[in-house]
ZALO-579378 format. One record per residue (C-alpha): residue number from 1; residue in one letter; x, y, z. Coordinates in Angstrom, 3 decimals, decimal comma. Layout:
ZALO-579378
LOTI;num;residu;px;py;pz
LOTI;NUM;A;X;Y;Z .
...
//
This chain:
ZALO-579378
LOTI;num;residu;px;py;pz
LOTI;1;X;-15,243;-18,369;-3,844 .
LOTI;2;X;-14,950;-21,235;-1,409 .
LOTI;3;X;-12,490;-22,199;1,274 .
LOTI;4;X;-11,679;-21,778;4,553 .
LOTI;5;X;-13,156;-18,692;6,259 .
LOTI;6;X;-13,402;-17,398;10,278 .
LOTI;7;X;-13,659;-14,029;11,667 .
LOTI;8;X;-10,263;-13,630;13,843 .
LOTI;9;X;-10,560;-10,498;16,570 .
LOTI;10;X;-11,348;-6,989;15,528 .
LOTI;11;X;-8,728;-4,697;16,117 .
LOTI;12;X;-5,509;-6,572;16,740 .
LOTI;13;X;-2,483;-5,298;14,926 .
LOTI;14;X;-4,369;-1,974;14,175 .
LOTI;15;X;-2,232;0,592;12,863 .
LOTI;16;X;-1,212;3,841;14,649 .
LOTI;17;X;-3,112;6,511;12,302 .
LOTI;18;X;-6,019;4,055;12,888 .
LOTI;19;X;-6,509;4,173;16,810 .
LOTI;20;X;-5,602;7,770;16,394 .
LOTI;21;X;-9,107;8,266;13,868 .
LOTI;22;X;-10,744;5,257;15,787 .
LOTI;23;X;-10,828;7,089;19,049 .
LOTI;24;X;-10,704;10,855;17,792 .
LOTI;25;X;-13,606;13,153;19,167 .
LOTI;26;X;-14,295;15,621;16,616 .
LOTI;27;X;-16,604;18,536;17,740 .
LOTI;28;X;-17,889;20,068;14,467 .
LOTI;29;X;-20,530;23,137;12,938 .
LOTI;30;X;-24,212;22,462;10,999 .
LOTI;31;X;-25,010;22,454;7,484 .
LOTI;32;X;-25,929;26,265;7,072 .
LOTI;33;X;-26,820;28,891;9,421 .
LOTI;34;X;-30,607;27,811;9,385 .
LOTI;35;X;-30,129;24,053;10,469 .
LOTI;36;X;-29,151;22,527;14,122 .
LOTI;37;X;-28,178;19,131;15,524 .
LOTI;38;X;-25,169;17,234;15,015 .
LOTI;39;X;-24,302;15,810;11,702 .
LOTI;40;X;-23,428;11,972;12,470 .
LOTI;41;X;-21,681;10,244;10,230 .
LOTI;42;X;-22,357;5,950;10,455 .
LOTI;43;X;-19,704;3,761;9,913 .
LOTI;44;X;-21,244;0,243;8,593 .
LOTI;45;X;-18,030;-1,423;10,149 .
LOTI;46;X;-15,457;-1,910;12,726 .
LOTI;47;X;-13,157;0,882;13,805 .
LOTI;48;X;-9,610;0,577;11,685 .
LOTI;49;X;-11,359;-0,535;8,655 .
LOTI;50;X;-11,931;1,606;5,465 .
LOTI;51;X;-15,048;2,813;6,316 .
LOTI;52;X;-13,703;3,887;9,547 .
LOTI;53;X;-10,313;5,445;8,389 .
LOTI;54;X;-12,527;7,079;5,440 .
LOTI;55;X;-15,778;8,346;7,583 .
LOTI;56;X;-13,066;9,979;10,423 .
LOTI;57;X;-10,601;11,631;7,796 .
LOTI;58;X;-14,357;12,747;6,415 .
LOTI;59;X;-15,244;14,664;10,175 .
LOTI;60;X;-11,618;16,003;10,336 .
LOTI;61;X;-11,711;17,591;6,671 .
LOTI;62;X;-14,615;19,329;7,590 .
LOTI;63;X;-13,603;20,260;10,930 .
LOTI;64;X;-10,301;21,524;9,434 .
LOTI;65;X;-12,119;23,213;6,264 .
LOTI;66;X;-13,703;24,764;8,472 .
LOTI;67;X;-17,783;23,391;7,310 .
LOTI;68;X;-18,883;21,538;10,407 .
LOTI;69;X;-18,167;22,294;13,735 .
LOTI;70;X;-21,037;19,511;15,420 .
LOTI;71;X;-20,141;16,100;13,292 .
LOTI;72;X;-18,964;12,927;14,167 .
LOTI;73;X;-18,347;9,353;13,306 .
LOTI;74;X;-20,023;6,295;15,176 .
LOTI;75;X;-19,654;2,519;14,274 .
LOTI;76;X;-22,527;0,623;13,978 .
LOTI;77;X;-21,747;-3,034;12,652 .
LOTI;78;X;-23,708;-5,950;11,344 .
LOTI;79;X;-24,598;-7,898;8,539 .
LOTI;80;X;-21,665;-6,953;6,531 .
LOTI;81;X;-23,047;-3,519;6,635 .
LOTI;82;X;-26,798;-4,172;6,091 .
LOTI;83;X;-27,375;-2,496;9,591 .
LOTI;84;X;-26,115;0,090;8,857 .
LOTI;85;X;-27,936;0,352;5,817 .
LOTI;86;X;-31,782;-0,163;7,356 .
LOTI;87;X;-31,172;1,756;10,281 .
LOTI;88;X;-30,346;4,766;7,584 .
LOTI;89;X;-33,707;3,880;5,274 .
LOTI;90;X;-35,693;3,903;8,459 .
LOTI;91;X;-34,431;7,628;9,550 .
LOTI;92;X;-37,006;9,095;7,063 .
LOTI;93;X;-36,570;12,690;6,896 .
LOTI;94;X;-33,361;13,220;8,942 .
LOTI;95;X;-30,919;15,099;7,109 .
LOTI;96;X;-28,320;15,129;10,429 .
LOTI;97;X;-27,096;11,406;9,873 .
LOTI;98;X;-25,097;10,115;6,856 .
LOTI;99;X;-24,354;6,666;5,612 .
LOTI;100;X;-20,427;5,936;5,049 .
LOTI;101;X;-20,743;3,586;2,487 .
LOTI;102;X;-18,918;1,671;-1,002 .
LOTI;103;X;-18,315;-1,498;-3,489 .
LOTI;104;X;-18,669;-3,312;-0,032 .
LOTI;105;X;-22,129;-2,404;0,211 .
LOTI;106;X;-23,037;-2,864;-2,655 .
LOTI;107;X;-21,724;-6,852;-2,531 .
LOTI;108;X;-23,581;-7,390;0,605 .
LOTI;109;X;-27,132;-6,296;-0,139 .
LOTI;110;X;-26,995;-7,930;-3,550 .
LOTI;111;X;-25,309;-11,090;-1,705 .
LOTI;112;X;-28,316;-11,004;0,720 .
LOTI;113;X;-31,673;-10,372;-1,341 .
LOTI;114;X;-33,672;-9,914;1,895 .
LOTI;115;X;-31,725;-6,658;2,889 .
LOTI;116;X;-32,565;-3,427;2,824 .
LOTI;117;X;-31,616;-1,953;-0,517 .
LOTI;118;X;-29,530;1,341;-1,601 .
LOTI;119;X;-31,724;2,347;-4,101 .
LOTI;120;X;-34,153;3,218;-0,690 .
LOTI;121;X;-32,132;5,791;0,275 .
LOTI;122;X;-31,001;9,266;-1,497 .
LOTI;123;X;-27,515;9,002;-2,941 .
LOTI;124;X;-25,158;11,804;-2,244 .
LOTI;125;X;-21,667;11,748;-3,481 .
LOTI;126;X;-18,741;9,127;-4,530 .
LOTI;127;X;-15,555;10,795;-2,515 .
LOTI;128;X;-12,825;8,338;-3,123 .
LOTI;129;X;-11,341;5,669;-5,117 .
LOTI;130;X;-8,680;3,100;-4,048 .
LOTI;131;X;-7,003;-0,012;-5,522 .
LOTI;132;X;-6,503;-2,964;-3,804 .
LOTI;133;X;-2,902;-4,686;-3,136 .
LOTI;134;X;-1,518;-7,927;-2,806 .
LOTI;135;X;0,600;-7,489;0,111 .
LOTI;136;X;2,984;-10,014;1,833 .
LOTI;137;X;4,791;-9,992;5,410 .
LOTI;138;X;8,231;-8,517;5,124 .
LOTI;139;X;9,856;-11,826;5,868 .
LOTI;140;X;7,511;-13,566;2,742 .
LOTI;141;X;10,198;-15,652;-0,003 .
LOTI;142;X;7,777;-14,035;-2,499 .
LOTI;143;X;9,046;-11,486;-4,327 .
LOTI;144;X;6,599;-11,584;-7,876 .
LOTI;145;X;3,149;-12,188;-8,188 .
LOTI;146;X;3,383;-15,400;-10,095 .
LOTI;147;X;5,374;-16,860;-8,280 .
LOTI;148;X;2,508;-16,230;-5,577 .
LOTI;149;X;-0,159;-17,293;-7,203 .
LOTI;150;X;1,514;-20,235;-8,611 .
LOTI;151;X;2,013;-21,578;-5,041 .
LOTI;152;X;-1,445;-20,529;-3,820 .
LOTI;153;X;-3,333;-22,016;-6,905 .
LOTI;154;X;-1,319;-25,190;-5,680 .
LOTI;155;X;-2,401;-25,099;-2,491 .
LOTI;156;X;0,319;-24,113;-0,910 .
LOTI;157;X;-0,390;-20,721;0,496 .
LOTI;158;X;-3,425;-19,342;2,346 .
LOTI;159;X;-5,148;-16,018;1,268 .
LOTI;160;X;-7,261;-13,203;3,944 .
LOTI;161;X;-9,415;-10,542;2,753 .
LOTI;162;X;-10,642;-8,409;5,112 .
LOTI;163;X;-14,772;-8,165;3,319 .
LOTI;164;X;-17,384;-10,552;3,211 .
LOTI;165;X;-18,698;-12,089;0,220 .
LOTI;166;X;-19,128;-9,954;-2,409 .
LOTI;167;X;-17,051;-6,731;-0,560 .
LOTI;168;X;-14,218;-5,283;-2,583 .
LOTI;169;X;-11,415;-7,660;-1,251 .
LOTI;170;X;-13,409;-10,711;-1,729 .
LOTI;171;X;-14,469;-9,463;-5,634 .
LOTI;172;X;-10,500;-8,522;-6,252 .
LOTI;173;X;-9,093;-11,659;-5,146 .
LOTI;174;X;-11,596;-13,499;-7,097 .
LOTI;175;X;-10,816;-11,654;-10,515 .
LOTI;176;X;-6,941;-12,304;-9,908 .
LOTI;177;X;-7,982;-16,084;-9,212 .
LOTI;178;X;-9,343;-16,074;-12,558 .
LOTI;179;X;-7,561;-13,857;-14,230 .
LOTI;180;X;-4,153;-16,320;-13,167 .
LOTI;181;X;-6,652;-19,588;-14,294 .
LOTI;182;X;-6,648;-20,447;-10,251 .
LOTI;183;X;-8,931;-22,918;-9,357 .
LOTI;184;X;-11,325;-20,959;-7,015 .
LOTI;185;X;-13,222;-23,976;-5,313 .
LOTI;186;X;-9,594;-25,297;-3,757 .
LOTI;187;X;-7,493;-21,902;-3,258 .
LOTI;188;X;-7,430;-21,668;0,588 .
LOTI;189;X;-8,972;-18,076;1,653 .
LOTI;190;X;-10,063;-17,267;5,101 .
LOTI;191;X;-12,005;-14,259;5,918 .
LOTI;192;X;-11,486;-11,878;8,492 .
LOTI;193;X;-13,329;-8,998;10,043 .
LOTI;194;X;-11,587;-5,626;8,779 .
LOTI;195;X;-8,291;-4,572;8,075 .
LOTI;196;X;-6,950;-4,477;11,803 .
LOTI;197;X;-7,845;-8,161;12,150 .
LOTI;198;X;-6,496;-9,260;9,020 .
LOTI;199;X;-3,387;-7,153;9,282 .
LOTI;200;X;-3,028;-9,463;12,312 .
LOTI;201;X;-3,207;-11,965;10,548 .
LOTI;202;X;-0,566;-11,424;7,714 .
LOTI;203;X;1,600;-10,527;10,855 .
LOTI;204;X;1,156;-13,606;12,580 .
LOTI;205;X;1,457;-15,803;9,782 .
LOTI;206;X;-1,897;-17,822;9,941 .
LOTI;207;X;-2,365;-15,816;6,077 .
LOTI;208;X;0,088;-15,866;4,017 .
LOTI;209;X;-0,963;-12,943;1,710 .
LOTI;210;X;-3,965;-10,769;1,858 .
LOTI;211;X;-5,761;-8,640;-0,919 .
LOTI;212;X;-6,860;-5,444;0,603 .
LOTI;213;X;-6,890;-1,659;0,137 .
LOTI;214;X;-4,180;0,131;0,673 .
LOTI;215;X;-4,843;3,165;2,935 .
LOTI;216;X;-5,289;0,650;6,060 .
LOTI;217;X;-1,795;-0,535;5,628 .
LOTI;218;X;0,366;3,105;4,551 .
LOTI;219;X;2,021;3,067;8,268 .
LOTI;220;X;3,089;-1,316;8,127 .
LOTI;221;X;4,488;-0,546;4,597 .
LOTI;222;X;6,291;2,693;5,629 .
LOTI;223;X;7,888;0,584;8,740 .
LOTI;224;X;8,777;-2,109;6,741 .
LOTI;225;X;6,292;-4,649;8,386 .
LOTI;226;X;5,209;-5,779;4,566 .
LOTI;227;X;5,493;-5,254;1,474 .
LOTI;228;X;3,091;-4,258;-1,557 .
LOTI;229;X;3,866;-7,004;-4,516 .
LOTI;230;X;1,144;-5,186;-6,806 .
LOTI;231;X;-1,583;-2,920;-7,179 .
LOTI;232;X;-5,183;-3,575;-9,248 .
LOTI;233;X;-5,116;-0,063;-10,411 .
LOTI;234;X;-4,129;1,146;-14,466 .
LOTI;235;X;-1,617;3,001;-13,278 .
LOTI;236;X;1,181;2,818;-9,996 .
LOTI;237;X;0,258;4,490;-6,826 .
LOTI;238;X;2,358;7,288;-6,064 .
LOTI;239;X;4,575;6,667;-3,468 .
LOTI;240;X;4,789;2,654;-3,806 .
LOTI;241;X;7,677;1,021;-5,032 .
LOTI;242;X;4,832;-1,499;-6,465 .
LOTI;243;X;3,948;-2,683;-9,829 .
LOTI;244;X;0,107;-2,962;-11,358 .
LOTI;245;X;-1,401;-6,300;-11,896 .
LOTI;246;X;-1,647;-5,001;-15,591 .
LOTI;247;X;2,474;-4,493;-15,852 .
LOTI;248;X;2,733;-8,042;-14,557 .
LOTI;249;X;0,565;-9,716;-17,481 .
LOTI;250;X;-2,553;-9,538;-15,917 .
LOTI;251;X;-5,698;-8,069;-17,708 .
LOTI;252;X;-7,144;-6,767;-14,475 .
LOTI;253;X;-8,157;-3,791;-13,103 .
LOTI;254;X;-9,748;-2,956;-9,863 .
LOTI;255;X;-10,709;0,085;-8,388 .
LOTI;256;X;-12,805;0,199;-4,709 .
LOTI;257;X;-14,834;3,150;-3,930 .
LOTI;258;X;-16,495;4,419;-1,331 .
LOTI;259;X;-18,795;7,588;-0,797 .
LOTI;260;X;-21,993;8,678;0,975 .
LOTI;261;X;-25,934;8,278;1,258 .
LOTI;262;X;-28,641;10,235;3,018 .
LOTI;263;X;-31,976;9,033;4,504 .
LOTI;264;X;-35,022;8,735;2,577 .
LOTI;265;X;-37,719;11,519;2,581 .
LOTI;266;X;-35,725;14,432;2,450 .
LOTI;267;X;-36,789;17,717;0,757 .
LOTI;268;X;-34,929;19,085;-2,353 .
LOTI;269;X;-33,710;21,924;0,174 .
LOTI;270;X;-32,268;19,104;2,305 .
LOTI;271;X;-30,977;17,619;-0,402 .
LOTI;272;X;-28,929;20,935;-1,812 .
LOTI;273;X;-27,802;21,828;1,314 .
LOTI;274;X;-25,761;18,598;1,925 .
LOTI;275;X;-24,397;18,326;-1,457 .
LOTI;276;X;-23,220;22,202;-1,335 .
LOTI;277;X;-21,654;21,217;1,839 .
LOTI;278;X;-19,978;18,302;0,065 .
LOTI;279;X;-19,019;20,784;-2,900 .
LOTI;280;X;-17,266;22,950;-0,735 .
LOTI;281;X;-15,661;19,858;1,424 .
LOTI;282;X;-14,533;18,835;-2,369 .
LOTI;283;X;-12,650;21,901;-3,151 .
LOTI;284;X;-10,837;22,589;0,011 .
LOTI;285;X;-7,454;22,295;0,983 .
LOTI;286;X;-8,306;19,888;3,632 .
LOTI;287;X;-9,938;17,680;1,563 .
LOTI;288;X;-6,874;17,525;-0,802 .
LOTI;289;X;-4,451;16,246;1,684 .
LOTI;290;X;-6,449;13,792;3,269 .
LOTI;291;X;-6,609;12,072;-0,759 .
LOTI;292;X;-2,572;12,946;-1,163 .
LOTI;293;X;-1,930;11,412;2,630 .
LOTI;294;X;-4,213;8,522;2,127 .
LOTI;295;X;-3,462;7,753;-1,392 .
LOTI;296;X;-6,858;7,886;-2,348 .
LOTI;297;X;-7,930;8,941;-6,116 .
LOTI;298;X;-10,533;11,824;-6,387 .
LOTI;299;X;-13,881;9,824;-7,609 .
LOTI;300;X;-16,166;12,820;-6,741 .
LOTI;301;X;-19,741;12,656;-8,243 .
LOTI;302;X;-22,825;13,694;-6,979 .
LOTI;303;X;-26,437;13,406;-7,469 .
LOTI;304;X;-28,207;11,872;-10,191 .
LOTI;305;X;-24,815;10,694;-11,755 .
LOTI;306;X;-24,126;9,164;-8,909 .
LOTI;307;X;-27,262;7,257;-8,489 .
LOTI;308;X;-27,059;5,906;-12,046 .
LOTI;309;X;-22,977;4,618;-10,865 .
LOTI;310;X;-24,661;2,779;-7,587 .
LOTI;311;X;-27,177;1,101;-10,507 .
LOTI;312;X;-24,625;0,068;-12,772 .
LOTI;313;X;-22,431;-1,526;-9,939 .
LOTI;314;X;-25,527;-3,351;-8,562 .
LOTI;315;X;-25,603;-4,978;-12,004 .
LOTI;316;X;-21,745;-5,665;-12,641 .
LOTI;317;X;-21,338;-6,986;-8,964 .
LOTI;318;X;-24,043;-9,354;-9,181 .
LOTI;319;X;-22,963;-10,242;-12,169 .
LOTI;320;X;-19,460;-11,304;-10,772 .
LOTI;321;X;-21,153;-12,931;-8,052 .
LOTI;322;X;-23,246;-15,178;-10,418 .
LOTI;323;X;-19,935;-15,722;-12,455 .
//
């Protein structure tokens, strides 16, 4: 997709649980009584994004489950998350630090051939799944989705996503665009650098309707800041007064994911150890209210199955890309 894109200023309008996880210093406990060191947990992306919210609620499950007590989060940004990604492939061996990663990544090292890949490093688990949202100001005239993207496919309207080519907001807009027959090369989209930037930007009117997940933006819909017009999942998220794209006539369906990767070179004890940890993070209480509070789906999987899901959406997302 084409059109106008900028990065506007990470964190403005970030929301309240946000700066809470953003700034929260989580002390934490090792994988097993045998191992030592912090567990660090990288975030590919700015603080208030989905990585971020998802990689804190992450330390504080297992802080509050009672599996860690030495973990935390740290943002390390770049290259749409490439970074992030080599400095992980490079930590050979190191079972202590953790890649926070999703569809996101996945778009931006097959958008940038020279990158490090994913396949280099050892794939853990898929945690979460979340739909995306069209989502309006409060104030917006707009109250369906055609009528929407009637005016934007006219060029009326401009669009934000909060991902770089080939991220999750980026590949959802897209498939509405041409799922509603919208002429991609002259619908307006800018680009902006997380959801606490483009949340600004909804606010402040310089977008007039964004495409984004929806965990980022539970507090500004609960205070009545904007509004949720529909969701890209099969079925309504509990909770929002919002329709799917598939009740509105739209043969779409979009789900984002996210989950986690370890460095290369570990041993099969290494391995074990962090997915029993992620086993026991799975079935614990802790773990089920951070999905209910975040509206997040359960999309555990682990291990080989995962590995085979990362191929598969290296494959469709490239293909969407070349599309």
């Amino acid at each position: 997709m084409r059109g106008r894109r900028n990065v506007a200023a990470a964190g403005a309008g970030r929301t309240a649980m946000c700066v809470l996880l953003a700034f929260a210093v989580v002390a934490a406990c090792a994988v097993g009584p045998d191992t030592a060191g912090r567990l660090r947990v990288i975030v590919p992306n700015t603080a208030g994004s989905g990585y971020d919210l998802t990689a804190r609620t992450l330390v504080i499950a297992l802080r509050e489950a009672g599996l860690a007590d030495d973990v935390q989060a740290f943002n390390l940004t770049g290259g749409s998350g490439t970074v992030a990604l080599t400095r992980l492939v490079h930590e050979r061996g190191n079972d202590r630090l953790l890649l926070l990663m999703g569809l996101g990544l996945v778009g931006s090292t097959r958008a940038t051939p020279d990158a490090a890949r994913i396949s280099d490093a050892v794939p853990l688990a898929r945690l979460v799944g979340e739909p995306e949202a069209l989502i309006v100001p409060a104030g917006s005239p707009f109250t369906t989705v055609g009528g929407l993207l009637g005016a934007w496919g006219r060029g009326e309207l401009t669009a934000g996503i909060g991902s770089h080519l080939g991220g999750p907001d980026h590949l959802a807009l897209t498939q509405t665009a041409r799922a509603a027959d919208i002429d991609q090369e002259t619908a307006a989209v800018e680009r902006y650098d997380g959801g606490g930037a483009l949340l600004g930007a909804l606010l402040s009117h310089r977008a007039d309707f964004i495409m984004t997940g929806i965990s980022e933006y539970r507090h500004a819909i609960a205070a009545g800041e904007v509004r949720v017009l529909a969701v890209t999942s099969a079925e309504r998220v509990p909770g929002l007064s919002a329709p799917t794209l598939l009740e509105q006539g739209y043969d779409l369906e979009v789900v984002n994911w996210r989950g986690l990767l370890a460095p290369p070179g570990l041993t099969t004890g290494q391995r074990d150890d962090l997915l029993a940890l992620l086993d026991d993070l799975h079935a614990s209480d802790a773990w089920r209210e951070a999905l209910r509070e975040n509206g997040w789906q359960d999309a555990y999987l682990t291990g080989e199955p995962f590995a085979r899901f990362l191929a598969e959406e290296h494959a469709r997302v490239g293909t969407l890309l070349d599309g």
